[in-house]
N, C-alpha and C positions, 0 to 999 in steps of 0.2 A: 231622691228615693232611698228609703231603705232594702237590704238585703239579708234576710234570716235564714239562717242553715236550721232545716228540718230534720234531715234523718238521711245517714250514707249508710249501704247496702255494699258491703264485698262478698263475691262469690270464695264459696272454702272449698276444700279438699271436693273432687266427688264435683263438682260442678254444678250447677240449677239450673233447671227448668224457664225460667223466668227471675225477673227482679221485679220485686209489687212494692210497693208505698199504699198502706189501709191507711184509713182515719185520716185522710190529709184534714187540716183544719181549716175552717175557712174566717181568716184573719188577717189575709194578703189581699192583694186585689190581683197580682197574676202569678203563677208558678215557671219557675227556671229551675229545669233541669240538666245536669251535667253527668257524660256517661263516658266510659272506658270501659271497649266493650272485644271479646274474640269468645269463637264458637270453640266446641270441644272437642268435634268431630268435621271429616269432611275434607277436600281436598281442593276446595275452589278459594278463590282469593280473598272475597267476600260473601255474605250472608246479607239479607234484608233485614233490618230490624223495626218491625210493628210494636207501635205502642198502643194497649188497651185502654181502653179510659170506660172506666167505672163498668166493667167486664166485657167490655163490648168492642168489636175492630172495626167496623163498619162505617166508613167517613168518605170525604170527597178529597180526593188526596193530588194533587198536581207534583211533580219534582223535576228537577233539574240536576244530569249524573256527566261527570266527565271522568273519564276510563282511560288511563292513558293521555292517548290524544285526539281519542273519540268523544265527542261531547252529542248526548241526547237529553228527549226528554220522555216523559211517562207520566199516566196517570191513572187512576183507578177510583171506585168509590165503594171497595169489599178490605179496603187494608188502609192504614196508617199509615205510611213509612214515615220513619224519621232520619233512615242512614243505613249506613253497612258496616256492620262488627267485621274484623280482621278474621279470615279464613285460616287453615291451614297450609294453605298455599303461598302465604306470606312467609314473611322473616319470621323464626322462632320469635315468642314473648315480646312480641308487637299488638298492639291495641288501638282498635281506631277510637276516635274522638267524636263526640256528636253533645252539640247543644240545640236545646230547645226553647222553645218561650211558646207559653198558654196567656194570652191574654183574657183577663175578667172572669177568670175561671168559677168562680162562687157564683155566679150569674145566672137567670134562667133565661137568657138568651143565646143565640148560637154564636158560638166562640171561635177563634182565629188560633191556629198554632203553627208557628217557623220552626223551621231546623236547620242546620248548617253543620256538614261536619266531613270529617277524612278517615278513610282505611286507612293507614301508615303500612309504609314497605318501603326498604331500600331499593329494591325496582324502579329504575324510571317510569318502565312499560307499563308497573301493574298497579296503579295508586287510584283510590275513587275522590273524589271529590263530591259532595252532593248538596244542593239546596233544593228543602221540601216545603208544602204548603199546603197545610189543611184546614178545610172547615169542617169544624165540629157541630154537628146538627140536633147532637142529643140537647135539649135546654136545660137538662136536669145539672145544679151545682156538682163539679168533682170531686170526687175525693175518693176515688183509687185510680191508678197507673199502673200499670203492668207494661215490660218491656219482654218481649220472644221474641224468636228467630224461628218459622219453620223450620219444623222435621231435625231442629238440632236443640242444642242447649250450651247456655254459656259457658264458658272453661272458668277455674283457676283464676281468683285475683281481677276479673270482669267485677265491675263496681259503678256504683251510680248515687248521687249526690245530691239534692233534691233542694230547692230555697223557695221560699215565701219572700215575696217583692211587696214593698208599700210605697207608694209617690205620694208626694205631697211634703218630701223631707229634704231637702239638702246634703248630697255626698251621699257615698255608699257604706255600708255595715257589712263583712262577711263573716262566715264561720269564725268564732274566739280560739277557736282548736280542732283537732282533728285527733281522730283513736278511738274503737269502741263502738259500740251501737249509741248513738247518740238520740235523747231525749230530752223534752222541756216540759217543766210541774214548776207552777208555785212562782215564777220568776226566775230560776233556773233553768242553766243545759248542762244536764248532765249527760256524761259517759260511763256506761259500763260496757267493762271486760270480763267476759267468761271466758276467753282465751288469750294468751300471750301476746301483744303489739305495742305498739306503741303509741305517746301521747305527743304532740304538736302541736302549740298555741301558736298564733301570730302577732300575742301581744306578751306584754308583761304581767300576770295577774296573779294571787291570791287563790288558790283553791280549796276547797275540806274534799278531806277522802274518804273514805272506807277500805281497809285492805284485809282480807282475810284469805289464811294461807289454809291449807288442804287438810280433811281431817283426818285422823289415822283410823286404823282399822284393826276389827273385832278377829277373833276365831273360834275354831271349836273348843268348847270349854272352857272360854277365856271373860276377861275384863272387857269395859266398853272400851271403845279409842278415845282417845283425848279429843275434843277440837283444835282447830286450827286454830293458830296464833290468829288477834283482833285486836286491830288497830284504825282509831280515828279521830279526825280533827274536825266531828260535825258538832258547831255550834250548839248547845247545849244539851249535848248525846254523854254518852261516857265511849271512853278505850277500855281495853279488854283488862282483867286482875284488878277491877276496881279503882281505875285509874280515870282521872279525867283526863275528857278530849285535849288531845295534841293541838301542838300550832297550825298552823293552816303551811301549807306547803308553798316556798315563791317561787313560781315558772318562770323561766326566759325567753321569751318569745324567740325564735327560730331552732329549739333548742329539743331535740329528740329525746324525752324520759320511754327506758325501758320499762313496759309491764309484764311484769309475770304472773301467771294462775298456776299456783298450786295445784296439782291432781291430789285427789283422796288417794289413801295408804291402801293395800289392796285386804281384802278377809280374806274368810275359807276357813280350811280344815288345820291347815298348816299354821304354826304364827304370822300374826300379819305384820304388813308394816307401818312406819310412818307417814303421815302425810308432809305432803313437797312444799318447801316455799315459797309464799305469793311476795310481790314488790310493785311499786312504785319510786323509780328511779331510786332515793337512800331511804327512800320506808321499807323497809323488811320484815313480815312476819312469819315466825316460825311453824316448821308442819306440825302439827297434833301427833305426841304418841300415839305408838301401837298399843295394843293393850296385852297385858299378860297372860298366860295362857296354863292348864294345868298340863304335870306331866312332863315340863319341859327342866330346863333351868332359867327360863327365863319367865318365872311369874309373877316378875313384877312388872307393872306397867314404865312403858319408855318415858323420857323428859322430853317432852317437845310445850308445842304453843300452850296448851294444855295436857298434863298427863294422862297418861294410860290407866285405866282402873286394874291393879294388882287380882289373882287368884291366892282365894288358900289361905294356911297361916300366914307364911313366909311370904305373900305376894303384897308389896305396899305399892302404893297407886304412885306416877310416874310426877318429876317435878313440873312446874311451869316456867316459863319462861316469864319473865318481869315485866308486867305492865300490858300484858297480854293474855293471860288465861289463868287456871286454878288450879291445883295440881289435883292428881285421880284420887278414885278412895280405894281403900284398902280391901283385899279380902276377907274374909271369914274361915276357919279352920279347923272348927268345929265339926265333927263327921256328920251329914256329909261335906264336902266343903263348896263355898260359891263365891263371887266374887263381887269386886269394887265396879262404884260408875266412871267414868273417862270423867274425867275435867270438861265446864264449861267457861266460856271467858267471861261469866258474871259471879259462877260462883263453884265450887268444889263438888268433886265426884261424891258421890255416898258411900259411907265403906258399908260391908253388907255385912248381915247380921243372921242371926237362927234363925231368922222368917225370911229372909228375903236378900234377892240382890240386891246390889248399889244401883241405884237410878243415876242417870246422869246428870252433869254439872247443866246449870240454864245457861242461856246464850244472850246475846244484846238484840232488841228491837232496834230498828233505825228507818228513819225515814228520809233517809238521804235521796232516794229515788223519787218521793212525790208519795209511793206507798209505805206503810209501815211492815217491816217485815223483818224477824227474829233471824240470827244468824249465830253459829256458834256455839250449839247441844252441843253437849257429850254424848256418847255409848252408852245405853243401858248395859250392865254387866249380867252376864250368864249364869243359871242357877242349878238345882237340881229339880228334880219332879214335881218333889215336896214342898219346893218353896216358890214365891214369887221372882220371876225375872224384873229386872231394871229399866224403868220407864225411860224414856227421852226426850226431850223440847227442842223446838228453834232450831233443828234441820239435824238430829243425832238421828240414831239411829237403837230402838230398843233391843234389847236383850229377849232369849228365849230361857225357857225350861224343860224342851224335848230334845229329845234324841235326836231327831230328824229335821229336815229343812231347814231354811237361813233365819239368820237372824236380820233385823234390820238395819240395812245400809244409812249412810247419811245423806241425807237429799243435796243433789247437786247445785255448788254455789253459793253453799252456806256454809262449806268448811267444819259441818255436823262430823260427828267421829261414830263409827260404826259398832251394831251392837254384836253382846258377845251370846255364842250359844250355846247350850244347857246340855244336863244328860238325863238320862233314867240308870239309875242303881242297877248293875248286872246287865245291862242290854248293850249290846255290840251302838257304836255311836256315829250315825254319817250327816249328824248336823255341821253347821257352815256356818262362821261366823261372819259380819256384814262388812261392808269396805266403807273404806271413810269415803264424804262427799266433799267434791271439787271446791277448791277455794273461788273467792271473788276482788276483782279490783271497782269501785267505784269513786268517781272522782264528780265534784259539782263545782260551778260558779255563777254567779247573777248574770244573765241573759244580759246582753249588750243592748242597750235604748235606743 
């Protein structure tokens, strides 16, 4: 038989409610589930953990529990059990174990599901043991999961791991890697990161990536932000500053690559700043200047992945960094004065002129995920009343021309650079310039056969 890793779910900060798998596909003949599970609250050893299948709890559920060196048994047909999540009453950052197996799960017959699995605790006295057994009576094919624990919710680092099983093959196939919300398009698994972890293969392999660092950010009366630095190795995509796609990056199988997500640069009132760098074990790219601001002495836009679009006469748009973005445009200082677009990593800020502000630099589409989808606008730059603010694309964030309210931020994960905002001639000013948008890591390789 074969064994396909679907899609792994880690509980974050703040805890969840539940752990769901939507859209399972049906391509397998049974599903194997693998869980690491402690509640967030509560003071008993263990928690029950019901599994919902296709929204519903309601089954014929028989188990087998050993407590210590109590051994019972139990059964029900209003709940699922599959096991017991680690209590608070255990060892600190202890996690119990529970696997599962759904036999013929796409089927419209009624289906068979085991589990086996342990609360962990140094305790001799307090340890669960459990093997469960249900028939599933709904005949409808699955394809959602949901795992809860009455009256509580999972803690912290609780995660759940999910495969598609095929018989009919010789030898087993697992996950090719671990890191990231994992997804399959096209003949691909890929990973993305929208936050910081790490990646883990268990073989030797070839990957393309996409890494884009965080984009900087607008203010009051300022320049767009640059985008985040753009970098990739997708097959026939481009890399950021006009550059073609990089080599393909070679993993070592047991070999821990750090990821980092860049956060966007912050806006406001105040100059903003740059955005943070994203990575990929030695792929690095740079955050996205800030953008320059009038009023200050800093109205030129910063050098980062892409520059900062400059204010003013004096304010020239910020450099780039090589092979990664475009440098900003420049100001205008012409009374009244208005400003440069932020750098995008396909093509340069716009410097602004007697009509109008600088638009921001374009971004790269990429379909590295399976969808096509732009990353890597600049900041529209900030104008006066009389004139046009600065457009933005592919995750920046536009420019205003009032006095008042924000300009627009950079959408998140696109490492877009935030726009800048505008004045009115003689009117006291509490506009807000926008914050750059969070960078992204995304990594692909061909799905194992």
């Amino acid at each position: 038989m074969l064994k396909y890793h679907i899609q792994t779910i880690e509980v974050g900060s703040g805890g969840a409610t539940n752990i769901t798998f939507n859209n399972i596909p049906a391509d397998y003949t049974d599903l194997y589930l693998v869980t690491s599970l402690r509640v967030a609250s509560g003071t008993s050893y263990y928690w029950d953990v019901d599994l919902n299948i296709n929204g519903e709890s309601a089954r014929e559920w028989r188990g087998f529990y050993a407590l210590g060196t109590s051994v019972s048994t139990n059964g029900s047909t209003a709940f699922n059990i599959v096991g017991g999540a680690n209590g608070n009453g255990t060892t600190a950052s202890t996690f119990s174990n529970i696997d599962t197996l759904i036999t013929n799960y796409a089927s419209t017959d009624v289906k068979a599901l085991s589990s086996a699995g342990v609360a962990e605790n140094d305790s001799s006295s307090q340890y669960l043991l459990t093997i469960n057994a249900n028939r599933i009576t709904n005949s409808a094919p699955i394809n959602s999961l949901t795992l809860v624990v009455a009256s509580n919710s999972f803690a912290e680092h609780s995660s759940a791991s999910l495969y598609g099983i095929k018989h009919g093959v010789d030898g087993v196939v697992e996950a090719a890697a671990d890191g990231g919300a994992i997804t399959q398009s096209g003949g691909y698994t890929i990973h993305t990161f929208t936050a910081s972890g790490t990646f883990v293969a268990n073989r030797d392999m070839d990957v393309e990536y996409v890494v884009v660092a965080g984009g900087g950010g607008g203010a009051r009366q300022s320049g767009g932000g640059g985008a985040g630095g753009y970098r990739s190795s997708v097959v026939g995509e481009s890399s950021g500053g006009g550059s073609s796609a990089e080599d393909k990056l070679r993993i070592t199988s047991g070999t821990s690559y750090l990821v980092e997500v860049g956060a966007g640069g912050s806006g406001g009132s105040t100059l903003g700043a740059s955005g943070s760098s994203s990575a990929l074990g030695p792929i690095l790219s740079v955050g996205g200047g800030r953008a320059g601001q009038a009023n200050t002495s800093f109205v030129s836009g910063a050098n980062g992945g892409s520059g900062g679009g400059g204010w003013g006469a004096s304010g020239l748009g910020g450099s780039p960094t090589s092979n990664q973005g475009y440098a900003g445009g420049a100001g205008n200082g012409t009374d009244p004065a208005s400003a440069g677009g932020g750098g995008g990593a396909s093509s340069i800020g716009a410097d602004a002129t007697t009509s109008s502000a600088g638009n921001g630099g374009s971004g790269i589409t990429s379909s590295i995920t399976g969808f096509s989808i732009g990353r890597g606008g600049g900041g529209g730059g900030g104008a006066v009343s009389s004139r046009t603010a600065g457009t933005a694309t592919d995750g920046g964030g536009s420019g205003t021309n009032t006095n008042t309210g924000a300009a627009g931020s950079g959408t998140a994960n696109t490492g877009g650079g935030g726009g800048g905002s505008g004045y009115v001639q003689g009117s006291s000013n509490t506009s807000t310039g926008g914050n750059g948008g969070s960078g992204v890591v995304i990594i692909r390789y061909p799905t194992p056969a």
